[in-house]
C-alpha positions in Angstrom: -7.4 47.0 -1.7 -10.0 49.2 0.5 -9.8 50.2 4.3 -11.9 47.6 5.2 -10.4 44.9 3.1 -7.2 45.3 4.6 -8.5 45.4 8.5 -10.6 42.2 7.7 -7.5 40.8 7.1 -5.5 42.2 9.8 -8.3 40.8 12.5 -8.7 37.5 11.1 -4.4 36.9 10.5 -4.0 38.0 13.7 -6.3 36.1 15.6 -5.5 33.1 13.9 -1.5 33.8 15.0 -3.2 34.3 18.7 -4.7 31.0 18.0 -1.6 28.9 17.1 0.3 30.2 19.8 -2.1 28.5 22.7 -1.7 31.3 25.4 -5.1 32.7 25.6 -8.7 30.5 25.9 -9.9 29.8 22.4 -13.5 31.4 23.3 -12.0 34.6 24.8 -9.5 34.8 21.8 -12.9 34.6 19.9 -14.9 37.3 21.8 -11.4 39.6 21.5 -11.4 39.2 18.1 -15.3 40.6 17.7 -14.9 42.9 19.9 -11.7 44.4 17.7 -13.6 44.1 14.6 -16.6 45.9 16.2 -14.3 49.0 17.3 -12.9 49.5 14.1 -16.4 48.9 12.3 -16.1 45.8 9.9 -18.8 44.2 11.9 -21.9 46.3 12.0 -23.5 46.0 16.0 -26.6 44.8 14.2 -24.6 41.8 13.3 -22.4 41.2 16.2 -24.6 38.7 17.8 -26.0 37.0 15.2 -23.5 33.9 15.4 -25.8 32.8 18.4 -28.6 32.3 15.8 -26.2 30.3 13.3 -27.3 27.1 12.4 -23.7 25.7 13.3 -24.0 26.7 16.6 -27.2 24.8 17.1 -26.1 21.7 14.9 -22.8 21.2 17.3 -24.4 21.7 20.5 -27.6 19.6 19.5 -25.1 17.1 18.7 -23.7 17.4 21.6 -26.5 16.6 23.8 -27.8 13.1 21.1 -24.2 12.1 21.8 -24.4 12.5 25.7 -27.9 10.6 25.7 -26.5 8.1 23.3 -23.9 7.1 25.7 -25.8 7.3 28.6 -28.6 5.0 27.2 -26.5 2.3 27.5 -26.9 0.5 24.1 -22.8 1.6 22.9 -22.0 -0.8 26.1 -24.3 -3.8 24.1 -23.4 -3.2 20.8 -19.6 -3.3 21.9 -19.8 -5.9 24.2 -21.7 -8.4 21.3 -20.1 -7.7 18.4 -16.5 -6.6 19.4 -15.5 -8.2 22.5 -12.3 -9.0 21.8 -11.0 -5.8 19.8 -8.6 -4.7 21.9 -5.7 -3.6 20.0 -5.6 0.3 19.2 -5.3 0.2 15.5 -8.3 -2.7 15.1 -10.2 -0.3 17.5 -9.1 2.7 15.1 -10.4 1.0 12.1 -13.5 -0.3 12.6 -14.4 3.4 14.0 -12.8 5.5 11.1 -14.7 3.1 8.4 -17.5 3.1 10.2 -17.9 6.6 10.3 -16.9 6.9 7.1 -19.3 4.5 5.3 -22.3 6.8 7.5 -21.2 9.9 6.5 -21.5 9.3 2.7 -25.6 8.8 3.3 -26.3 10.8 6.3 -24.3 13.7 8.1 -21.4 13.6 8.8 -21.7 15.0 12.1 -24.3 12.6 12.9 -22.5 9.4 11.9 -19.9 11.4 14.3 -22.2 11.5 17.0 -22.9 8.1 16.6 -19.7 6.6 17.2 -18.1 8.9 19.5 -19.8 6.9 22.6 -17.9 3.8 21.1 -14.9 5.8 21.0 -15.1 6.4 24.9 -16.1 3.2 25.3 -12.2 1.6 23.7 -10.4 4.4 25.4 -11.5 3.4 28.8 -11.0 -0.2 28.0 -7.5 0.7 26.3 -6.7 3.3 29.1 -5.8 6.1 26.8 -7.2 9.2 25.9 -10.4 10.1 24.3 -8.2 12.4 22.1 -6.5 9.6 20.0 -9.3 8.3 18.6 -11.6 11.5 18.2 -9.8 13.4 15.5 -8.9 10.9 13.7 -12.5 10.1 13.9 -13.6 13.8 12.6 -11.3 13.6 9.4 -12.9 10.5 8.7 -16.3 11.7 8.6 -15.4 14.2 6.3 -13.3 11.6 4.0 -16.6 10.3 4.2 -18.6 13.0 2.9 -16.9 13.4 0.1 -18.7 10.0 -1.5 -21.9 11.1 -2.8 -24.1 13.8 -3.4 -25.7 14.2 0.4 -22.7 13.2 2.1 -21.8 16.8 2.6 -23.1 20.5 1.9 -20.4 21.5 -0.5 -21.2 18.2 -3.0 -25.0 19.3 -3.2 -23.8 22.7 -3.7 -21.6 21.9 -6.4 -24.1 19.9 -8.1 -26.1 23.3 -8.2 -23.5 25.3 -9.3 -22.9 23.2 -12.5 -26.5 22.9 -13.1 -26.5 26.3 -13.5 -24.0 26.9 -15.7 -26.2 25.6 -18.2 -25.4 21.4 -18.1 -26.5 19.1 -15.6 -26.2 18.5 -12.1 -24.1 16.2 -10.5 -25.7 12.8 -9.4 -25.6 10.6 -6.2 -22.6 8.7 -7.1 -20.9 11.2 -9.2 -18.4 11.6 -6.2 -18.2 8.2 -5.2 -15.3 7.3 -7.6 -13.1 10.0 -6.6 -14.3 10.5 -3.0 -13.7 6.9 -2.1 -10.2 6.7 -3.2 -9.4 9.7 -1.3 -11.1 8.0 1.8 -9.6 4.9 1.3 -6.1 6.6 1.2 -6.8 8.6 3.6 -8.4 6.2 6.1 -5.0 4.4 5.8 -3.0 7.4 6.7 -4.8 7.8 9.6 -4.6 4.1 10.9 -1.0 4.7 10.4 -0.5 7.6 12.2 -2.6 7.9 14.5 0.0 8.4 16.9 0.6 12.5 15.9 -2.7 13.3 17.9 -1.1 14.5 21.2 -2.3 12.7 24.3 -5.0 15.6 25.7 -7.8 15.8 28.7 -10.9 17.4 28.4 -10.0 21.3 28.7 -13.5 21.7 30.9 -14.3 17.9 32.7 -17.3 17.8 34.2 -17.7 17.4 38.0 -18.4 13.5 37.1 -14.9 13.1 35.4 -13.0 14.6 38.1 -14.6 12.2 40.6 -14.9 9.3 38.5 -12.2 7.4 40.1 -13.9 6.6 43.2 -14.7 2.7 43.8 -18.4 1.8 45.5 -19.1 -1.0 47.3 -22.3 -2.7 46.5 -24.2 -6.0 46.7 -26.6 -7.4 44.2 -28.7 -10.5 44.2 -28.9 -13.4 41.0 -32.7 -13.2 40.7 -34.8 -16.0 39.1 -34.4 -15.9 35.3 -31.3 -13.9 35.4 -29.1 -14.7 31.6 -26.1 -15.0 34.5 -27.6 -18.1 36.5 -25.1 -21.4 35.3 -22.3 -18.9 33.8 -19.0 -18.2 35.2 -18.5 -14.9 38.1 -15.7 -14.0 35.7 -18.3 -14.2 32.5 -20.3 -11.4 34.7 -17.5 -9.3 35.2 -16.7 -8.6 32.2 -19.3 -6.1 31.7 -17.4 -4.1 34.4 -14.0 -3.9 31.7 -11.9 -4.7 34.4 -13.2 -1.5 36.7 -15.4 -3.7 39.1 -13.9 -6.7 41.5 -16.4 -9.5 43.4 -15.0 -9.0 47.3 -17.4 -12.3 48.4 -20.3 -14.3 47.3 -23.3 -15.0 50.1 -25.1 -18.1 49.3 -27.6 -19.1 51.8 -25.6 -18.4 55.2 -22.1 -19.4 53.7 -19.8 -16.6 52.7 -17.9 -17.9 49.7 -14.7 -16.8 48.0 -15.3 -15.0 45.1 -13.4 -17.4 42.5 -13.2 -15.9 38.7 -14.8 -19.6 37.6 -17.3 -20.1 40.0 -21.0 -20.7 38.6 -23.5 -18.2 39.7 -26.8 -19.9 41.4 -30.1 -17.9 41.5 -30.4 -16.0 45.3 -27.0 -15.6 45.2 -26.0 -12.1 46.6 -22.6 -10.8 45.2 -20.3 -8.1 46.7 -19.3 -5.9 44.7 -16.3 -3.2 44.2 -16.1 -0.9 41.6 -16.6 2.8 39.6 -20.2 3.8 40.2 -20.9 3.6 35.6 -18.8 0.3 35.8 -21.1 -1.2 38.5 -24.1 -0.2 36.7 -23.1 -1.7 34.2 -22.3 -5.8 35.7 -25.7 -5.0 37.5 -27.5 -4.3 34.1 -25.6 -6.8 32.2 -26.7 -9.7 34.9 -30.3 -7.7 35.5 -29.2 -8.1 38.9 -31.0 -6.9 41.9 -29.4 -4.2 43.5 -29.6 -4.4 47.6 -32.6 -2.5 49.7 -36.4 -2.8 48.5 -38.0 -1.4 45.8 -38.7 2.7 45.6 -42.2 2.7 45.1 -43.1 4.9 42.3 -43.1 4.4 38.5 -39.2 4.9 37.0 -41.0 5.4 33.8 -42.5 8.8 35.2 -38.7 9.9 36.1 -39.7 10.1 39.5 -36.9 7.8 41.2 -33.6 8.6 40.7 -29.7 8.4 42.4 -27.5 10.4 43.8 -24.1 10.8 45.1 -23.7 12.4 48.7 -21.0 12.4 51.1 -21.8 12.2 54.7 -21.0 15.5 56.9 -18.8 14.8 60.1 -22.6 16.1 61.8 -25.2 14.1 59.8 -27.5 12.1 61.7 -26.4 8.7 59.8 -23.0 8.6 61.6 -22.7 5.0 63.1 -26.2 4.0 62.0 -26.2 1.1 59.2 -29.2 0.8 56.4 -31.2 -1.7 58.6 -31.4 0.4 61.7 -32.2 3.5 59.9 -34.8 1.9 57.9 -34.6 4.3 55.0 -37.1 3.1 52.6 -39.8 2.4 55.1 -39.0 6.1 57.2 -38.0 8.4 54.0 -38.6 6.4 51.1 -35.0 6.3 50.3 -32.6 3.3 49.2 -29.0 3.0 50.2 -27.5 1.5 47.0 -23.5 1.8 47.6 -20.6 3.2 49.9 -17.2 4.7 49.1 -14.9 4.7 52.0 -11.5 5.9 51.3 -8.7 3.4 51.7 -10.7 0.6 53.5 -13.0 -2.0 51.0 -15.7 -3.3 52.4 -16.8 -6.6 52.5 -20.3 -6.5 54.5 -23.8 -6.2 53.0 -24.9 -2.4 52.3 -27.5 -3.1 55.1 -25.1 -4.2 57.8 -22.5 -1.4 56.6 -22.2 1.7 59.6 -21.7 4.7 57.6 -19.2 7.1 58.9 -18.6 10.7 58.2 -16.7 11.5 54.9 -18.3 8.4 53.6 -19.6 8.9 49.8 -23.1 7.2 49.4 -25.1 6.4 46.5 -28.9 6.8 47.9 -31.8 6.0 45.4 -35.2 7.7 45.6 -38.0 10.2 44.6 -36.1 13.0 43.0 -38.6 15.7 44.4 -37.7 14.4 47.9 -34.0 13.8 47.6 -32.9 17.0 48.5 -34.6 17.8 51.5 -33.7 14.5 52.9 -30.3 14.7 52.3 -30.5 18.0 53.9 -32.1 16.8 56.8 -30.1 14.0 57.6 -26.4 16.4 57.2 -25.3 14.8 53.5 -24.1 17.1 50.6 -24.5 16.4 47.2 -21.3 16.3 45.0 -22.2 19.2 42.9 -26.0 17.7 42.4 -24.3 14.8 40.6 -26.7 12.6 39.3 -25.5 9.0 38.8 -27.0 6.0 36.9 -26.4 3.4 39.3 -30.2 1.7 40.0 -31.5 3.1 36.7 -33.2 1.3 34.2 -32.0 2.9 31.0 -33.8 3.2 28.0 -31.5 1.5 25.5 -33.0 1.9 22.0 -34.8 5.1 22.6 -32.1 7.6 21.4 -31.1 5.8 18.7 -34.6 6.2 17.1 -34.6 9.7 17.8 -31.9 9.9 15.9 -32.8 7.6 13.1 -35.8 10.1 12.8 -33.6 13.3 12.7 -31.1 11.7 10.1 -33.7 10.4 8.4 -35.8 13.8 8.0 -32.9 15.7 6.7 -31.6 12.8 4.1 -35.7 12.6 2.7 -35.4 16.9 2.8 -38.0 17.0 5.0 -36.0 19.0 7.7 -32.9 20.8 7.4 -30.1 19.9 9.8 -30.7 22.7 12.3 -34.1 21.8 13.3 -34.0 18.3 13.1 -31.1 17.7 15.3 -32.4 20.5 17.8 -35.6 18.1 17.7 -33.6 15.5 18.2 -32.1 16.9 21.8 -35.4 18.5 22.7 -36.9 14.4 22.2 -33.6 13.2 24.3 -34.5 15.6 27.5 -38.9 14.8 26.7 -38.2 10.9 26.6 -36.2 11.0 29.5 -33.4 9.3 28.0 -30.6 12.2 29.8 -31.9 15.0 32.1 -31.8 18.1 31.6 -29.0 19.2 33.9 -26.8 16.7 31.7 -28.2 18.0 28.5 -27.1 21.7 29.5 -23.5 20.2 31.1 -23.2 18.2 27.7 -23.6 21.6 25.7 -19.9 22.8 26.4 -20.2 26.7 26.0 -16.9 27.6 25.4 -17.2 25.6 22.1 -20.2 27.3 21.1 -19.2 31.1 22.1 -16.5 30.5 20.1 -18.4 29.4 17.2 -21.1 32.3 17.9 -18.1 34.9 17.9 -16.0 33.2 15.1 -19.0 33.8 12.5 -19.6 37.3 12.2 -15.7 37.9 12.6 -15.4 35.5 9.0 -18.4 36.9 6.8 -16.2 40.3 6.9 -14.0 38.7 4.4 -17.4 38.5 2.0 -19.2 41.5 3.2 -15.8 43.9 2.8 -15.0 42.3 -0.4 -12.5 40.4 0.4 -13.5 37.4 -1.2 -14.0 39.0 -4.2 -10.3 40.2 -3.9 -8.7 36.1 -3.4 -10.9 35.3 -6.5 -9.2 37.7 -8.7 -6.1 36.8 -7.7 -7.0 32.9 -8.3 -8.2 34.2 -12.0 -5.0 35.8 -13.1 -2.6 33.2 -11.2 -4.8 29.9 -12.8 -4.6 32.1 -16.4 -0.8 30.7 -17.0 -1.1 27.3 -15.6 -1.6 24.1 -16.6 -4.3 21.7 -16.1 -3.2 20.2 -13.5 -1.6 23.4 -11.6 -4.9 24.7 -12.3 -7.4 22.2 -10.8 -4.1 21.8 -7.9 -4.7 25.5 -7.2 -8.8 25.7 -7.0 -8.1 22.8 -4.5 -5.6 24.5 -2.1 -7.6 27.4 -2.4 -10.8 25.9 -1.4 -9.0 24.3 1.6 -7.4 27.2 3.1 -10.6 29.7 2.9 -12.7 27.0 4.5 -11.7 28.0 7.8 -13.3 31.7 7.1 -16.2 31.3 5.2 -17.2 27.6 6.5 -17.3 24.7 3.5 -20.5 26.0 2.1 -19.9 29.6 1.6 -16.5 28.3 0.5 -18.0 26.4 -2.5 -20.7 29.6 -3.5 -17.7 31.7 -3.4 -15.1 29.9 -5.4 -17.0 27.5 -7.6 -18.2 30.1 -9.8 -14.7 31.1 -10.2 -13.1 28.0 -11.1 -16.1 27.3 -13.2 -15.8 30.4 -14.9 -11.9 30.3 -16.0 -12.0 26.5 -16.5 -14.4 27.7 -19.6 -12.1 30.8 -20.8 -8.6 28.7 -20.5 -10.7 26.2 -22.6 -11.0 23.3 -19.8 -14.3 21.5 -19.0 -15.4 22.6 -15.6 -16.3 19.3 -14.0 -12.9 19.2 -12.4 -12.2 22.5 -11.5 -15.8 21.6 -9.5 -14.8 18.5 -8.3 -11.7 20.3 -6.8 -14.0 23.1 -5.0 -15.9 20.1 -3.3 -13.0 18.4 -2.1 -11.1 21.3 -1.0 -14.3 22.9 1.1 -14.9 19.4 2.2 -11.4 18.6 3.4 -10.5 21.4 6.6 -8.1 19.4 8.5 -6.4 22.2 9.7 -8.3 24.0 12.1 -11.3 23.6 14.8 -13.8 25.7 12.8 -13.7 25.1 9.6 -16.3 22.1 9.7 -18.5 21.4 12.8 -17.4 18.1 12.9 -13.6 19.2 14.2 -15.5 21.2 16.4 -17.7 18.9 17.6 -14.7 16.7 18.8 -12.5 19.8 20.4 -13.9 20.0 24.0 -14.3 16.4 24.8 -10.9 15.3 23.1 -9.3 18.2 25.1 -7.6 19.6 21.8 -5.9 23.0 21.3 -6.1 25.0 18.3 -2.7 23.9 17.2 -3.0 20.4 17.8 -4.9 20.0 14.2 -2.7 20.8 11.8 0.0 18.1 13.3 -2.4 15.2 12.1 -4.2 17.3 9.8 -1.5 19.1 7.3 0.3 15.8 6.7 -3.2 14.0 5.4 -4.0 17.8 3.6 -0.8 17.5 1.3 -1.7 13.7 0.8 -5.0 14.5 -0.5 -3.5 17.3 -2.5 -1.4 14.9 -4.0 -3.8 12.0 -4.2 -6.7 13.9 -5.1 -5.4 15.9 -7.9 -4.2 13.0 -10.3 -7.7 11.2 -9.4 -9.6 13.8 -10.4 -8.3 14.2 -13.4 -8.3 10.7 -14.2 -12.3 10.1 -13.7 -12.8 13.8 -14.9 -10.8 14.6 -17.8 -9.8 18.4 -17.9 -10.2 17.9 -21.9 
């Protein structure tokens, strides 16, 4: 063993043991560890930076941005609400997301049948109250469960497939996988209904400004226009959109004030006071197309010209004690008054009759050029420039054909996965469907420095030769095994070094191996390869080791050793599953 091969391993042990132990940020633990291997010259400074460039780094945090402008788009709130109203309990919830992301990752990528459903997962753990973080690792295991299926479902199968068309036989076809991949998903799908429960309760390790305020309830008034799909159903039917976050304080019909009963039928004209979360308003208003109060901005909402913002009023501002109607906002500024949050007290007037105070928080609609100089004029601070979606007309099937495109172009081969989802986040911000500042908030850069500093700190292990080094050792170990010791090793093999060299280098490095003993101990190779597929496409252990557990990290507020408490458990089961299924469908003989 060289100089080199020996401080490869020394960095990367020992920043994994930094890792486990949760004391240090993940990215700065990351960073530490290149800067080490820098000093001491495993990394050449030609090579320190050139994680930025990896395509993982681009895939997560292009991901990361569809995913924000799928969920802000509105159409995870429709499909929910139609076709699951009722799904409440946590392991129905759990089900239909794990299958669901597992029949989409065996034809498209996994991460993007990840990206896909992880709006829906936010979607049952506000409605269940929990976490994100029960349902989003489980989620990430499932989409590489998934993966395993077919040929496209993941990198290491279509590597594979190479592999043993080049040693002289015939690739592997679509479904070659399928019989051994689905068992392993099925099984494994069922472990994870089961036990669920091992994913520690975690928050997001970096909410955004949005999360922290979230909690604050609005009051607002809307109107029943003509033609609205509310007019003859129930107040209660309407309020369901709000998932229990939004209450009716009063009804205005004509000049009568009426209590807001659940069963009472909504009439066209009829104004409704509202209470609620600022998202869970917008969301009764758009489910009842309702009419929010104040007139219409003029300007074109398809340009992206009007907007909303959340303010508070400053003890000095010139809208102390003045309501909507004497100020005259749209008419004198060209700006809406759309809600009020006024700690401890709920209001029950209309927002035109309402006299602000100071420390009230105020949702104002208007041109988005214009916003901030009115707000400073009139003594209101934004909260951190949040941008809301109260008022918004949001463009519900938009994102979801950007993505169709981007998943499309890299199942046909037109585009790899780099440059198709990056297309895919440059069309979100260009159609308008998220802004920009939300598209660079939804990018989560401690994720991706980690990723960027993690890369160059693996590929020592292949540039020192220590890869080289585990695949000898696997040679002479496998020589005076059996069968099924043998294919049992090439799988646990393939599963640990995924971590280091990521699933596809994993595959280029050890299938050749495997492949190549299989023939000397007189096996066929087709299930020492199957092995190397399922191992490189199995990393439940760790946060880097596929992008979809990396994807998941930041939002579901996991630490480094949260993933081997739900992931070891389902890595022996597959160990032990997958093994005797391999060799069942692939004889070693």
């Amino acid at each position: 063993m060289t100089t080199d091969q020996i401080l490869s391993f020394c960095v990367i042990g020992g920043m994994m043991a930094v890792f486990v132990l949760d004391r240090f940020r993940y990215d700065l633990v990351a960073c530490g560890a290149l800067l080490v291997a820098l000093l001491i010259g495993i990394v050449p400074p030609d090579k320190a930076f050139s994680g930025f460039a990896d395509d993982i780094v681009i895939i997560v945090g292009s991901a990361l941005v569809v995913s924000a402008g799928i969920a802000r788009s509105g159409v995870v709130n429709m499909a929910v609400q139609r076709f699951f109203p009722n799904l409440t309990t946590m392991r129905a919830q759990m089900a239909l997301l794990l299958v669901t992301v597992a029949f989409l990752s065996a034809f498209i990528k996994n991460i993007g049948a990840l990206a896909i459903m992880m709006p829906v997962a936010f979607q049952f753990a506000r409605k269940a109250g929990v976490p994100p973080s029960r349902y989003l690792m489980p989620m990430a295991f499932s989409a590489l469960l998934g993966g395993l299926m077919t040929q496209i479902g993941t990198s290491p199968n279509i590597i594979v497939s190479r592999v043993r068309a080049e040693l002289g036989g015939e690739s592997f076809t679509m479904f070659d996988f399928t019989a051994v991949g689905l068992t392993l998903t099925v099984i494994g799908i069922g472990f994870l209904i089961l036990f669920y429960w091992l994913v520690p309760d975690r928050k997001n390790m970096a909410p955004s400004i949005e999360e922290a305020l979230d909690g604050a309830a609005f009051s607002s008034d809307a109107t029943v226009p003509e033609g609205s799909p509310v007019i003859g159903k129930t107040l209660s039917h309407l309020l369901k959109s709000g998932e229990g976050d939004v209450v009716a304080t009063g009804v205005l019909r004509g000049d009568r004030h009426m209590t807001p009963l659940p069963d009472m039928t909504l009439a066209a004209h009829d104004v409704i006071l509202f209470e609620g979360k600022a998202e869970s308003l917008h969301r009764v208003v758009e489910a009842g197309d309702l009419e929010l109060s104040g007139q219409r901005i003029h300007g074109a909402r398809e340009t992206g010209e009007v907007t909303a913002v959340e303010a508070v009023i400053a003890s000095d501002s010139r809208l102390v004690g003045l309501s909507a109607r004497d100020l005259s906002l749209v008419h004198t500024h060209g700006v809406n008054l759309l809600a009020v949050s006024r700690r401890g007290e709920r209001l029950k007037e209309k927002m035109s009759g309402i006299r602000l105070q100071a420390g009230d928080v105020v949702v104002l609609q208007g041109h988005a050029a214009g916003l901030p100089q009115f707000l400073q004029e009139v003594g209101c601070l934004p909260l951190a420039q949040r941008d809301i979606l109260l008022g918004e007309r949001r463009k519900a099937w938009v994102p979801l054909l950007i993505l169709a495109v981007a998943i499309g172009a890299t199942a046909t081969g037109f585009a790899p996965v780099a440059p198709a989802f990056f297309a895919a986040a440059v069309a979100m911000i260009a159609f308008k469907v998220i802004p920009a500042n939300d598209a660079y908030r939804a990018l989560d850069g401690p994720i991706l420095v980690m990723l960027a500093a993690l890369i160059p700190v693996s590929d020592t292990l292949r540039t020192t030769g220590g890869s080289d080094l585990i695949a000898g050792f696997l040679g002479s170990l496998a020589s005076s095994l059996p069968a099924w010791g043998a294919v049992a090793l090439i799988l646990v093999t393939a599963m640990a070094v995924t971590p280091f060299l990521n699933n596809a280098a994993t595959v280029l490095v050890v299938a050749p191996i495997a492949a190549s003993f299989a023939t000397g101990l007189g096996y066929r190779p087709e299930p020492f390869l199957m092995a190397v597929a399922v191992g490189a496409g199995c990393d439940f252990l760790t946060p880097i080791g596929h992008q979809c557990n990396t994807l998941v990290m930041g939002p579901g507020g996991y630490r480094f050793s949260d993933y081997p408490r739900l992931g070891l458990p389902l890595s022996c089961l597959i160990i032990l599953v997958g093994v005797p299924t391999i060799l069942f469908f692939w004889p070693a003989q």
